[in-house]
N, CA, C and O of each residue as an XYZ file, in Angstrom:
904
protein
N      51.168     91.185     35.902
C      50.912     90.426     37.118
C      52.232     89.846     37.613
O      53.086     89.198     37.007
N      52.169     90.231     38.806
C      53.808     89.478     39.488
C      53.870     88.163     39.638
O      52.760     87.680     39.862
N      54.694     87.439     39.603
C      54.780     86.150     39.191
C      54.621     85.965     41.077
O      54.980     86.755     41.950
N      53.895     84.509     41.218
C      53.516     84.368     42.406
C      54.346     82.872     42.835
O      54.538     81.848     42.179
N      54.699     83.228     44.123
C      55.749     81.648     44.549
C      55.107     81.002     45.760
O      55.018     81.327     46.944
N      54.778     80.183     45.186
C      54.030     79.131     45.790
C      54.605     78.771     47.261
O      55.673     78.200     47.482
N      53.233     79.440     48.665
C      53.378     78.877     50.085
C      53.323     77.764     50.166
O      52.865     77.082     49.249
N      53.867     77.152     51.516
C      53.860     75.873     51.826
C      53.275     76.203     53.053
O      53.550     77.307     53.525
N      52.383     75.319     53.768
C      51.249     74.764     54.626
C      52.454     75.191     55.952
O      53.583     74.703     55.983
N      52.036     75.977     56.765
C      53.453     76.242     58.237
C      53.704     74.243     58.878
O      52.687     73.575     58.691
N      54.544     73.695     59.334
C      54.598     73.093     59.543
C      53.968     73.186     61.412
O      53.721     74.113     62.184
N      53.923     71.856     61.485
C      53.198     71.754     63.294
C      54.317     71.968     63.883
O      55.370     71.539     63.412
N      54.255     72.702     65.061
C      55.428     73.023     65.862
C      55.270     72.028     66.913
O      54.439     71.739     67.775
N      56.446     71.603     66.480
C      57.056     70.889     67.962
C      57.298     71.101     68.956
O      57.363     72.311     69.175
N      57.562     70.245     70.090
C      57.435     70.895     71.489
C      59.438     71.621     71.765
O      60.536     71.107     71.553
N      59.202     72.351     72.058
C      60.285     73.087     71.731
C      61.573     72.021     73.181
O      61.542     71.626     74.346
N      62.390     72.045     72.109
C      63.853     71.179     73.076
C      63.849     71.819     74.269
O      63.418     71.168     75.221
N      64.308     73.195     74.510
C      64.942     74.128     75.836
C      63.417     73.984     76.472
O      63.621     73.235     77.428
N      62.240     74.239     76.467
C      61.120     73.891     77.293
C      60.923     72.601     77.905
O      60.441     72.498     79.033
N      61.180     71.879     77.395
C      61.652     69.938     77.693
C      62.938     69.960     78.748
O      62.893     69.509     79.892
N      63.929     70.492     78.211
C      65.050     70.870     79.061
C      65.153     71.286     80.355
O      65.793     70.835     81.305
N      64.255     72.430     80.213
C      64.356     73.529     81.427
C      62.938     72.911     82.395
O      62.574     73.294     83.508
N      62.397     71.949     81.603
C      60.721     71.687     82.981
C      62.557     70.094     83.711
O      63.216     70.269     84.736
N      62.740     68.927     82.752
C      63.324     68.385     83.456
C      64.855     69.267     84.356
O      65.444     68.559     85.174
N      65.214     70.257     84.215
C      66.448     70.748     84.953
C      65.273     70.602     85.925
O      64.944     69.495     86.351
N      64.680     71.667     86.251
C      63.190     71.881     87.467
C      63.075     70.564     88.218
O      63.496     70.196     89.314
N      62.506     70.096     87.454
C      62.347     68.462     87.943
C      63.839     67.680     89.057
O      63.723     67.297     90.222
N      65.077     67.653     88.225
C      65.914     67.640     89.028
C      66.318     68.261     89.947
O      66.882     67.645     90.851
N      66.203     69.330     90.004
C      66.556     70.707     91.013
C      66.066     70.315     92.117
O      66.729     70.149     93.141
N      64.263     70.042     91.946
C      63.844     70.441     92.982
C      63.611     69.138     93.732
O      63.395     69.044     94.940
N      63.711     67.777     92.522
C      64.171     66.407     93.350
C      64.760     66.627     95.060
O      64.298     66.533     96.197
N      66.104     66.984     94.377
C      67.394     66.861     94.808
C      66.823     68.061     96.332
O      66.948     67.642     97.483
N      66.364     69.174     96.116
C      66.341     69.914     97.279
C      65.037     69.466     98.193
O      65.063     69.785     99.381
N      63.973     68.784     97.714
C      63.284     68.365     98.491
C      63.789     67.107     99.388
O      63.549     66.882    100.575
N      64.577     66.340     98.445
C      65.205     65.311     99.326
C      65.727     65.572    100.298
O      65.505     64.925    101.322
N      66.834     66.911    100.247
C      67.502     66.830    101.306
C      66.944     67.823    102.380
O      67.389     67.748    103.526
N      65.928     68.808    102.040
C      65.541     69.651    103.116
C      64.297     69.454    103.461
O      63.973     69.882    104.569
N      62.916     68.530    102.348
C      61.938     68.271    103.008
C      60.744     70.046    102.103
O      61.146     71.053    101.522
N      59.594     69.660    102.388
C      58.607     70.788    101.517
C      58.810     71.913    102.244
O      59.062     73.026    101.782
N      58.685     71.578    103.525
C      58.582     72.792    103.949
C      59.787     73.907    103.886
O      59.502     75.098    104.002
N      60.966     73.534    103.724
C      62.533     74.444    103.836
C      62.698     74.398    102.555
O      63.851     74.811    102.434
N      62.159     74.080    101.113
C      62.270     74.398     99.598
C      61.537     75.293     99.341
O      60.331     75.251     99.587
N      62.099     76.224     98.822
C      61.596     77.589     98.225
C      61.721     77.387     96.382
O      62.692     76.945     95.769
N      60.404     77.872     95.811
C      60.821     77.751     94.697
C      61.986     78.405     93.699
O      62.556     78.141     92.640
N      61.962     79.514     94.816
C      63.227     80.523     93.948
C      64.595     79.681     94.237
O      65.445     79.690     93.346
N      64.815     79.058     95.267
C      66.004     78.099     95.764
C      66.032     76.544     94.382
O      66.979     75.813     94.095
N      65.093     76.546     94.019
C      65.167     75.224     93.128
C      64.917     75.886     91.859
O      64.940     75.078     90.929
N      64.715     76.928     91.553
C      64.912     77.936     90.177
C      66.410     78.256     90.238
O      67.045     78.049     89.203
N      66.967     78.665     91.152
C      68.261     79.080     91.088
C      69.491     77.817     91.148
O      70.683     77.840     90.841
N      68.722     76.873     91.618
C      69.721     75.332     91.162
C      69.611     75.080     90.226
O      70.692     74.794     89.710
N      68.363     74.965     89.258
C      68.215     74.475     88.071
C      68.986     75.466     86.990
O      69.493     75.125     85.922
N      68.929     76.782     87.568
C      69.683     78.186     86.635
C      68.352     78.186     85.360
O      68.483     77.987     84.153
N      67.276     78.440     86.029
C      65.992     78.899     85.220
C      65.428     80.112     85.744
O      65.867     80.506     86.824
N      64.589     80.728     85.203
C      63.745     81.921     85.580
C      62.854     81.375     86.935
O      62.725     80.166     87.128
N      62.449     82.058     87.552
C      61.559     81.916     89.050
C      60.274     81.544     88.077
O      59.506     80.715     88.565
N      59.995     81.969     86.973
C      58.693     82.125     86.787
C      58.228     80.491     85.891
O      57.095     80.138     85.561
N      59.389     79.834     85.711
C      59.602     78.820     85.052
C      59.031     77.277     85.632
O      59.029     76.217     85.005
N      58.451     77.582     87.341
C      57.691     76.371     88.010
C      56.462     76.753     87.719
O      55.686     75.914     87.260
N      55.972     78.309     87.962
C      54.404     77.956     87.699
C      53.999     78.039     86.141
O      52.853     77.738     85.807
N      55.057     78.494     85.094
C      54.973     77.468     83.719
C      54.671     76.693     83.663
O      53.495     76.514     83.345
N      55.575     75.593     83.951
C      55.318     74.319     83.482
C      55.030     73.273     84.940
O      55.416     72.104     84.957
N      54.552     73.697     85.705
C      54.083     72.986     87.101
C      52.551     74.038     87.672
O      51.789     73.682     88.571
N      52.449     75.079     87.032
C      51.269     75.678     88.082
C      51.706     76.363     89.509
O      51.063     77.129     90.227
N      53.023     75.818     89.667
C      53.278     76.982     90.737
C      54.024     75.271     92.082
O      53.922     74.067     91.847
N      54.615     75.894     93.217
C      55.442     74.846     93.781
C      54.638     73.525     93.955
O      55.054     72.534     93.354
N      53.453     73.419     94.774
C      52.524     72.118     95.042
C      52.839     71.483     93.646
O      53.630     70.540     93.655
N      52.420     71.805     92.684
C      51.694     71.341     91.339
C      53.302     70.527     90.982
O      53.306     69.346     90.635
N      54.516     71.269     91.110
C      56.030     70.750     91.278
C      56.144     69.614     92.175
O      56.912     68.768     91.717
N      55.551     69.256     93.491
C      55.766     68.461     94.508
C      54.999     67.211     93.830
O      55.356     66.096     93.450
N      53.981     67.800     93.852
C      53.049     66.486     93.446
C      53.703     65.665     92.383
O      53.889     64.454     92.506
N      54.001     66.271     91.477
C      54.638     65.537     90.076
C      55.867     64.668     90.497
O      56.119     63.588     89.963
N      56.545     65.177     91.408
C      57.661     64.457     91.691
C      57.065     63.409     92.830
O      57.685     62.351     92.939
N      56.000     63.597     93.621
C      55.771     62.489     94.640
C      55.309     60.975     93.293
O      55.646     59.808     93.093
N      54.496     61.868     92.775
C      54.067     60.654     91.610
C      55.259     59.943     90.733
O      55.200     58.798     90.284
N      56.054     60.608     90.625
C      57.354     60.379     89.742
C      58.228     59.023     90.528
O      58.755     58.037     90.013
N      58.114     59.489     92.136
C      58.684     58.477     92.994
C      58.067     57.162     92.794
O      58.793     56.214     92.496
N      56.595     56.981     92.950
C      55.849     56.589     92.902
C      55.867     55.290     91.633
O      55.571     54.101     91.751
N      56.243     55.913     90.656
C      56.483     55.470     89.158
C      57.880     54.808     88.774
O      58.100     54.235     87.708
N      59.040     55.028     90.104
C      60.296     55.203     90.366
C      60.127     53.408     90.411
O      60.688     52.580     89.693
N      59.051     53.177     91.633
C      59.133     51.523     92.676
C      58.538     50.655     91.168
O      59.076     50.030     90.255
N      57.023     51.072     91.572
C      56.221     51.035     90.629
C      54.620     51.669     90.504
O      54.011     52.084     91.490
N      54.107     51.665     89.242
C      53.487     52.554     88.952
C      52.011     52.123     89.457
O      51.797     50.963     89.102
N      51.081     52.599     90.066
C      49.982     52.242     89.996
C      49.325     51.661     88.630
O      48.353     50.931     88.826
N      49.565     51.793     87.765
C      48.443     51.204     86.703
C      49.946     49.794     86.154
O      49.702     48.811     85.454
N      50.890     50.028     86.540
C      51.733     48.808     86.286
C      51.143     47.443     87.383
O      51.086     46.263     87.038
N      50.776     47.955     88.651
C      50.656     47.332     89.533
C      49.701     46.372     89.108
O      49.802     45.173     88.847
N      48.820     47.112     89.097
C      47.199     47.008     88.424
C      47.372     45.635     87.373
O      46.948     44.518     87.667
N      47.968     45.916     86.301
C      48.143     45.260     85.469
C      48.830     43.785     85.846
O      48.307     42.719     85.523
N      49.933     43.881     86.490
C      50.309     42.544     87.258
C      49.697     42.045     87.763
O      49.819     40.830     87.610
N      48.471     42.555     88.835
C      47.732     42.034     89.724
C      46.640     40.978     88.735
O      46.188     39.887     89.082
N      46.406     41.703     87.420
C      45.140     40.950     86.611
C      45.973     40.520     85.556
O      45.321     40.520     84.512
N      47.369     40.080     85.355
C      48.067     39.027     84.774
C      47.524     37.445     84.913
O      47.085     36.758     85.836
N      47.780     37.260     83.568
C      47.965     35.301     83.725
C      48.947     34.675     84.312
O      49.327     33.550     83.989
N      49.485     35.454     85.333
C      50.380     34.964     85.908
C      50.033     33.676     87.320
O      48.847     33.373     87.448
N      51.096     32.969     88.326
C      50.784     32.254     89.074
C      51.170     33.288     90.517
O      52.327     33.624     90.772
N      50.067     33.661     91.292
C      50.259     34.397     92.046
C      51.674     34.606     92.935
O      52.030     35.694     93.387
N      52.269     33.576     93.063
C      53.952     33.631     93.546
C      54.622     34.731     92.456
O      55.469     35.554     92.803
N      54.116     34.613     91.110
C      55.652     34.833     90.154
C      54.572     36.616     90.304
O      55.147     37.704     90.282
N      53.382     36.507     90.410
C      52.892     38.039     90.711
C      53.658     38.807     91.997
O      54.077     39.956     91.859
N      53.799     38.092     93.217
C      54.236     38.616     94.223
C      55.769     38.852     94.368
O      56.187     39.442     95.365
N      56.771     38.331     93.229
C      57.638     38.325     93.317
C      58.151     39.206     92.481
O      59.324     39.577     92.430
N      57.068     39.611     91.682
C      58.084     40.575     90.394
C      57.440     42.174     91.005
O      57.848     43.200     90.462
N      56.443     42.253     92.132
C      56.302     43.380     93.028
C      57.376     43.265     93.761
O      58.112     44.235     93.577
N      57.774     42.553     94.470
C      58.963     42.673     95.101
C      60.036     43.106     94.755
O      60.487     44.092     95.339
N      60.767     42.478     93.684
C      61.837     42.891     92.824
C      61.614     44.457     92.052
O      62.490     45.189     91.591
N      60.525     44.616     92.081
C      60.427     46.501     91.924
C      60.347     46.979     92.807
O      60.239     48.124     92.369
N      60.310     47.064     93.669
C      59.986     47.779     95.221
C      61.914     47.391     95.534
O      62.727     48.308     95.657
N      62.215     46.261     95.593
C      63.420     46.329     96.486
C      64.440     47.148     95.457
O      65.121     48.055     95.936
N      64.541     46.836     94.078
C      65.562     47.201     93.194
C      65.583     48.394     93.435
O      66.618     49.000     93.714
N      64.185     49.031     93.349
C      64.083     50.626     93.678
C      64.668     51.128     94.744
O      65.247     52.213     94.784
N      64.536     50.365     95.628
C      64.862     51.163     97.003
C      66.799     50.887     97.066
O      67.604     51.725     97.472
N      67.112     49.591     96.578
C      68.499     49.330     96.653
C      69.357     49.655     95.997
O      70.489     49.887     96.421
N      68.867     49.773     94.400
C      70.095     50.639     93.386
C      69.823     51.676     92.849
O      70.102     51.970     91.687
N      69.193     52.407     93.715
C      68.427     53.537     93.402
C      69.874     54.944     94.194
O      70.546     54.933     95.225
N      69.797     55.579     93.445
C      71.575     56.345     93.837
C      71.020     57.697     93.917
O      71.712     58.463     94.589
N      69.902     58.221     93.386
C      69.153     59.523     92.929
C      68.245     60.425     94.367
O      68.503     60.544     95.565
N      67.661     60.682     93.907
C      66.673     61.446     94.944
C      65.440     60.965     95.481
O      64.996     61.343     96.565
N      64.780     59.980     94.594
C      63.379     59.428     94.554
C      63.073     58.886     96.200
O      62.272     59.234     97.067
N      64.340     57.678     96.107
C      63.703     57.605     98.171
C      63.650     58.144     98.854
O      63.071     57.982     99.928
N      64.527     59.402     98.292
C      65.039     60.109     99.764
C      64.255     60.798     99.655
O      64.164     61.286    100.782
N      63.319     61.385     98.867
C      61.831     62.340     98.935
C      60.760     61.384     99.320
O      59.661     61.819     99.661
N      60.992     60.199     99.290
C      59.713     59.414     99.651
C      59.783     59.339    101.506
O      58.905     59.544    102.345
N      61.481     58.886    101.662
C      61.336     58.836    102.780
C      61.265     60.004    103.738
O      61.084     59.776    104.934
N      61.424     61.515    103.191
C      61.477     62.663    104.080
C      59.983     62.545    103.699
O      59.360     62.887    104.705
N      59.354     62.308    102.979
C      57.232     63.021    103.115
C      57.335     61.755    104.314
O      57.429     62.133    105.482
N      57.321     60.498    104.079
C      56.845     59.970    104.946
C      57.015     60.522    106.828
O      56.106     60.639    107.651
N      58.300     60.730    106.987
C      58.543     61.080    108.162
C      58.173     62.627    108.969
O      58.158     62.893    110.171
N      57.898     63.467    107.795
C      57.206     64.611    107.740
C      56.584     65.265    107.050
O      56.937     66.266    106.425
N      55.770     64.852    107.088
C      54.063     64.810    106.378
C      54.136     66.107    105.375
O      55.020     66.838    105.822
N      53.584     66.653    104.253
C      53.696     67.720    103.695
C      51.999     67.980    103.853
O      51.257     67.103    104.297
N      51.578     69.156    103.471
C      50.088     69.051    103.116
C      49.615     68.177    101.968
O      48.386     68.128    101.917
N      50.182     67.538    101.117
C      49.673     66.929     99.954
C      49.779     65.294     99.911
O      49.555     64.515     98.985
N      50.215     65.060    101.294
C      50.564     63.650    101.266
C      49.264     62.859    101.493
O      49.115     61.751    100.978
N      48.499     63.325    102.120
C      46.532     62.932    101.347
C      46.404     62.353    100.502
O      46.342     61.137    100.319
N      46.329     63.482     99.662
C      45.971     63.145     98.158
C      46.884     62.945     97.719
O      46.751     63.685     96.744
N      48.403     62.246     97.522
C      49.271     61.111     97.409
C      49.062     59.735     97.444
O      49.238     58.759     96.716
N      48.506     60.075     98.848
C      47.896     58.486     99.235
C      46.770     57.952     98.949
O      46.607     56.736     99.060
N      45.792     58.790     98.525
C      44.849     58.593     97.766
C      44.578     58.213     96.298
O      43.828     57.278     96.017
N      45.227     58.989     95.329
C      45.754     58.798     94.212
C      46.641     56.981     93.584
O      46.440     56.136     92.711
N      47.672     57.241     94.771
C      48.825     56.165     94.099
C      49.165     55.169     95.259
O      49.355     53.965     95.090
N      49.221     55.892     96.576
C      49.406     53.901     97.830
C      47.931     53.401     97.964
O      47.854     52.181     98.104
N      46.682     54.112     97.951
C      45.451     53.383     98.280
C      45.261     51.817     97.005
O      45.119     50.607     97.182
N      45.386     52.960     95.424
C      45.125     51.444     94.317
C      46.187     50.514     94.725
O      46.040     49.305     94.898
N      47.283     51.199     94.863
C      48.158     49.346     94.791
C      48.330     48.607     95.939
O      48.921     47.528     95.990
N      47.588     49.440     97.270
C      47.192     48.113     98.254
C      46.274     47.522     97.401
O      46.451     46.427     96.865
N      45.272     48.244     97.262
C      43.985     46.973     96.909
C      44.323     46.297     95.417
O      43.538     45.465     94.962
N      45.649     46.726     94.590
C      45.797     45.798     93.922
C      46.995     44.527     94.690
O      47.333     43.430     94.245
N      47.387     45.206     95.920
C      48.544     43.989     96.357
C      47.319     42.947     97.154
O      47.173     41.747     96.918
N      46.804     43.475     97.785
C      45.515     43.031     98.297
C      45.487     41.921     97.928
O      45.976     40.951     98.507
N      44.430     41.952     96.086
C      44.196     41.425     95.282
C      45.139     40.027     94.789
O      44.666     38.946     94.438
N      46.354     40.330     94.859
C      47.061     39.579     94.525
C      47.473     38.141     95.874
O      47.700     36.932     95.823
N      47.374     39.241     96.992
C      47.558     38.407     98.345
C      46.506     37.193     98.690
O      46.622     36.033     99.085
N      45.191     38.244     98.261
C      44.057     36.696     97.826
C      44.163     35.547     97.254
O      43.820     34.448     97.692
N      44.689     35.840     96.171
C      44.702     34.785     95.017
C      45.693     33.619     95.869
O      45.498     32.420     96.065
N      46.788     34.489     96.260
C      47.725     33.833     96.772
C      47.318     32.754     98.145
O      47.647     31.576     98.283
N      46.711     33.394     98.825
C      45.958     32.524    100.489
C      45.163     32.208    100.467
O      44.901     31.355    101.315
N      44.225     32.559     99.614
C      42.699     32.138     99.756
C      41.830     33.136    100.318
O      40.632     33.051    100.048
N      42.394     34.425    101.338
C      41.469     34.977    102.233
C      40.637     35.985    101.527
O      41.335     36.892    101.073
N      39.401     36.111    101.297
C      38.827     37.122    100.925
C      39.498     38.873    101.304
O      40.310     39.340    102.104
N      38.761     39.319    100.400
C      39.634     41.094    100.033
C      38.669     41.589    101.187
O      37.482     41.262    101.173
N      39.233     42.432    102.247
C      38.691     43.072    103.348
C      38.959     42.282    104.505
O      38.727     42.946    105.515
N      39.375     41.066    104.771
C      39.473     40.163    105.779
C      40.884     40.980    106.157
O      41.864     41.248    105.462
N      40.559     41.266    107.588
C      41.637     42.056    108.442
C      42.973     40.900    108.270
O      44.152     41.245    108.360
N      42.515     39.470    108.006
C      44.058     38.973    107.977
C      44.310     39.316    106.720
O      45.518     39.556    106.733
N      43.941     39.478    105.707
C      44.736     39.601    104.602
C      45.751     40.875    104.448
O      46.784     40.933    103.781
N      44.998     42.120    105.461
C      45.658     43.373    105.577
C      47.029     42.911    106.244
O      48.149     43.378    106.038
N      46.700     42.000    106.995
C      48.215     41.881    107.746
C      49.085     41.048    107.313
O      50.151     40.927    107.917
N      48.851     40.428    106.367
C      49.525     39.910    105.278
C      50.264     41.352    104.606
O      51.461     41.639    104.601
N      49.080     42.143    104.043
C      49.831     43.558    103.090
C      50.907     43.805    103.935
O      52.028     43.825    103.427
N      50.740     44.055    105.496
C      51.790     45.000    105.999
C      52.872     44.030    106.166
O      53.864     44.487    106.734
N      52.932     42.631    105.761
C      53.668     41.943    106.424
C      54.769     41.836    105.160
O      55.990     41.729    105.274
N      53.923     41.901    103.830
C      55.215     41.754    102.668
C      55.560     43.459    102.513
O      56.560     43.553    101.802
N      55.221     44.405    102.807
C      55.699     45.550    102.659
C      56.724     46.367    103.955
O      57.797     46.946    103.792
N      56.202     46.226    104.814
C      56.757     46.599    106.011
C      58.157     46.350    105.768
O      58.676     47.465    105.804
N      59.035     45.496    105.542
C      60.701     45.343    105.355
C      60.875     46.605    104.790
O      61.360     47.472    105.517
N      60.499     46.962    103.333
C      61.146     47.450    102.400
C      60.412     48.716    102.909
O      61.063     49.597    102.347
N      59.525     49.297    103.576
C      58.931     50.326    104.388
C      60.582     50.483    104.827
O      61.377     51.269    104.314
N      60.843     49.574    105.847
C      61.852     50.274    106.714
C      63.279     50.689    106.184
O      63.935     51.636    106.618
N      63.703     49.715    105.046
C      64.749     50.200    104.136
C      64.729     51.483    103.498
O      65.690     52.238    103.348
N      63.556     51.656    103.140
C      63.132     53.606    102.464
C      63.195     54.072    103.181
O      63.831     55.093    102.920
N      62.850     54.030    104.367
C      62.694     55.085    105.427
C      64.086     55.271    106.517
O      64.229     56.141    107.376
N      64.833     54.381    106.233
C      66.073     54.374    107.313
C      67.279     55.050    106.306
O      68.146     55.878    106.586
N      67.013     54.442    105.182
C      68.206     55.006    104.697
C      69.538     54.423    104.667
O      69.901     53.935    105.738
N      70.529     54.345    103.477
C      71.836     53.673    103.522
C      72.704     54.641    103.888
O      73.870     54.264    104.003
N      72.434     55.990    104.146
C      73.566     57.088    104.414
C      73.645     57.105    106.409
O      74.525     57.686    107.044
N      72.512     56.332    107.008
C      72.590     56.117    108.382
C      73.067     54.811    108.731
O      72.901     53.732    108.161
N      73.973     55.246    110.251
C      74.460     53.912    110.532
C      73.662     53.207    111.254
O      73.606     53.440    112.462
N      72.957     52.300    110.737
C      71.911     51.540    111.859
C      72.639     49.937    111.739
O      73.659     49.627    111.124
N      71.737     49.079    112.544
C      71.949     47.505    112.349
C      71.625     47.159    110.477
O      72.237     46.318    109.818
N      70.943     47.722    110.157
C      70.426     47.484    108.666
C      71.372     47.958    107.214
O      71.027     47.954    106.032
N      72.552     48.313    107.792
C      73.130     49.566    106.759
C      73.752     48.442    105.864
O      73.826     48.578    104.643
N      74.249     47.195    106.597
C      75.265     46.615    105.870
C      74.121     45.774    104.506
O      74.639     45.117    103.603
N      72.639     45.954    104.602
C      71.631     45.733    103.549
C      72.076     45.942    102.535
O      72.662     45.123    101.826
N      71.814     47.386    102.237
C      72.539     48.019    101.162
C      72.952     47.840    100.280
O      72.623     48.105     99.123
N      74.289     47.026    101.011
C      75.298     46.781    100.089
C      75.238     45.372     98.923
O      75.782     45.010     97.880
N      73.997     44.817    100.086
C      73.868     43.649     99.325
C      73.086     43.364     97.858
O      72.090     44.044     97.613
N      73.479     42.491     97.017
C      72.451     42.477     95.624
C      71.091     42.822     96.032
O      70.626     42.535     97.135
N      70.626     43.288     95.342
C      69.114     43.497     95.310
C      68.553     42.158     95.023
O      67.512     41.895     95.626
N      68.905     41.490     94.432
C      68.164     40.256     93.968
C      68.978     39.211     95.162
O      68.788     38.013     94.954
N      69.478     39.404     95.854
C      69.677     38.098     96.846
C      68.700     38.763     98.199
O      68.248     37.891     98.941
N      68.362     40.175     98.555
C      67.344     40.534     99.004
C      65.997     40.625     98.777
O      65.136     40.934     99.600
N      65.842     40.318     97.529
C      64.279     39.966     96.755
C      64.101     38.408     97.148
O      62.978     38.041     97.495
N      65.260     37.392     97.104
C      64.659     36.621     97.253
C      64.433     35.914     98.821
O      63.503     35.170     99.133
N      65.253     36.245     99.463
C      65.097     36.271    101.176
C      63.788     36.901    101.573
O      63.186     36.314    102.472
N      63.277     37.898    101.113
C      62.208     38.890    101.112
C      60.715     37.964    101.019
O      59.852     37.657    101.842
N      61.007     37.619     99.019
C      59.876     36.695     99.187
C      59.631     35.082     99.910
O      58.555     34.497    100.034
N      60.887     34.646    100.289
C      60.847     33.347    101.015
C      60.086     33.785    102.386
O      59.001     33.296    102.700
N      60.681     34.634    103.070
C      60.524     35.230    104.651
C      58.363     35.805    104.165
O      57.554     35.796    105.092
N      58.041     36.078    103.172
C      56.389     36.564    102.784
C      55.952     35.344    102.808
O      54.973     35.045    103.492
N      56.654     34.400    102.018
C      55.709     33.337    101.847
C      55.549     32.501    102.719
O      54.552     31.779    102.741
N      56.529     32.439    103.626
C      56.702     31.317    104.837
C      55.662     32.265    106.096
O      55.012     31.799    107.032
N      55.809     33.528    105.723
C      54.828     33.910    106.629
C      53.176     33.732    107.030
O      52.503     33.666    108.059
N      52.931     33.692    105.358
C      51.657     33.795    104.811
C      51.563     32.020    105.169
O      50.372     31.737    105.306
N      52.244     31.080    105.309
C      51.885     29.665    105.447
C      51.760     29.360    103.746
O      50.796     28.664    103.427
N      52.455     29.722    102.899
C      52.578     29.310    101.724
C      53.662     28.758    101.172
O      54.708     29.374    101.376
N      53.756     27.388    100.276
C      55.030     26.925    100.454
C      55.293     27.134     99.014
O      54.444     26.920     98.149
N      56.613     27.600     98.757
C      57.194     28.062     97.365
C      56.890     27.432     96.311
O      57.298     26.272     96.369
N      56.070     27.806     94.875
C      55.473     26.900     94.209
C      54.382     26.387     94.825
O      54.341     25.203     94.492
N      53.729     26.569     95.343
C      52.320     26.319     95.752
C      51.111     27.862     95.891
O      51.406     28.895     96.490
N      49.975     27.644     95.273
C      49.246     28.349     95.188
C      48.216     27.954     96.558
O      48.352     26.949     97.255
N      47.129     29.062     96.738
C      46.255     28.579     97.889
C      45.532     27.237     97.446
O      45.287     26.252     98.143
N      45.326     27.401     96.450
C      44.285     25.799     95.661
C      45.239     24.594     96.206
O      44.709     23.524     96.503
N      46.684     24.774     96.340
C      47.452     23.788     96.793
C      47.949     23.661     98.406
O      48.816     22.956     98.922
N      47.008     24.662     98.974
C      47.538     25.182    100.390
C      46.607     25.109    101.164
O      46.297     26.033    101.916
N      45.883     23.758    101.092
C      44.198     24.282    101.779
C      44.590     24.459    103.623
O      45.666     24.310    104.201
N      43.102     24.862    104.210
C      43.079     25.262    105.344
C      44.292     26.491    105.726
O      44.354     26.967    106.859
């Protein structure tokens, strides 16, 4: 009988490095070319051949170009902040000021020291719509209005659905709307923003929300009647 040498159990395979590698090259590639040309003028073979991957390498590991877009709209998305981060702030023990302020400071930081691709794909869907910007907005801007919503209540007093409270939403978002969407590479009245700290614009931001809303710094609605 031949002497027998004892197998060992195959080990679990790991997710292989160059597959990790080659989905984030993708990921960057096609960042970077959607930013600057927008869904409709990105070809996947054009963001296969930036990344220096196979063509066949998006509907691998994406399902094919959409399934690529989407991931990166969500990625942006996750960039400011995340829907279920939002979420979570909104139903913090926090004092609704220090809630509205640490949304702020993610939204502006994002948009201000942000050097990458993320706005600049947020701000080309916004200005020209892709087919998937729907179900974008459905997915990831619908929850974190109704969690900014949520938070705007606590903050004024006004019940959730009261058309003033909406205009409250547009009133602390709308700035930093127009900073994503204008851009620091254009020369407008706004450019010299930019340059400024993010955190001396977070806090001008939330003074200019709260003075809007009729809320005085350190004061909650319980302290803000009528």
């Amino acid at each position: 009988m031949s002497a027998h040498t004892p197998s060992t159990s195959p080990a679990v395979r790991a997710p292989r490095a160059d597959g990790q590698s080659t989905r984030q090259s993708i990921i960057e590639a096609a960042g970077q070319l959607f930013a600057e040309r927008g869904y409709a003028e990105t070809t996947s073979k054009e963001i296969c051949a930036r990344a220096r991957t196979n063509i066949a390498a998006v509907n691998y590991h994406f399902g094919g170009r959409d399934g690529l877009y989407l991931h990166l709209l969500r990625e942006v998305h996750q960039h400011m902040m995340g829907r279920e981060a939002l979420a979570r702030l909104a139903q913090a023990d926090l004092p609704p000021e220090e809630k509205l302020s640490r949304f702020l400071a993610a939204l502006v930081h994002g948009i201000i020291d942000d050097t990458g691709w993320h706005t600049r794909l947020w701000a080309r869907e916004v200005l020209s719509p892709s087919p998937l910007l729907n179900q974008i907005l459905r997915e990831e801007s619908l929850p974190k209005f109704q969690s900014l919503s949520q938070i705007l209540a606590e903050l004024t007093g006004l019940p959730v659905g009261d058309p003033a409270l909406t205009r409250c939403v547009l009133s602390v978002v709308a700035p930093c709307l127009l900073l994503l969407v204008v851009g620091r590479e254009v020369e407008t009245p706004v450019q010299s923003l930019y340059a400024q700290p993010a955190a001396s614009l977070h806090a001008h931001l939330l003074s200019f929300a709260l003075a809007a809303m009729g809320v005085k710094q350190g004061k909650s609605a319980a302290e803000n009647p009528g």
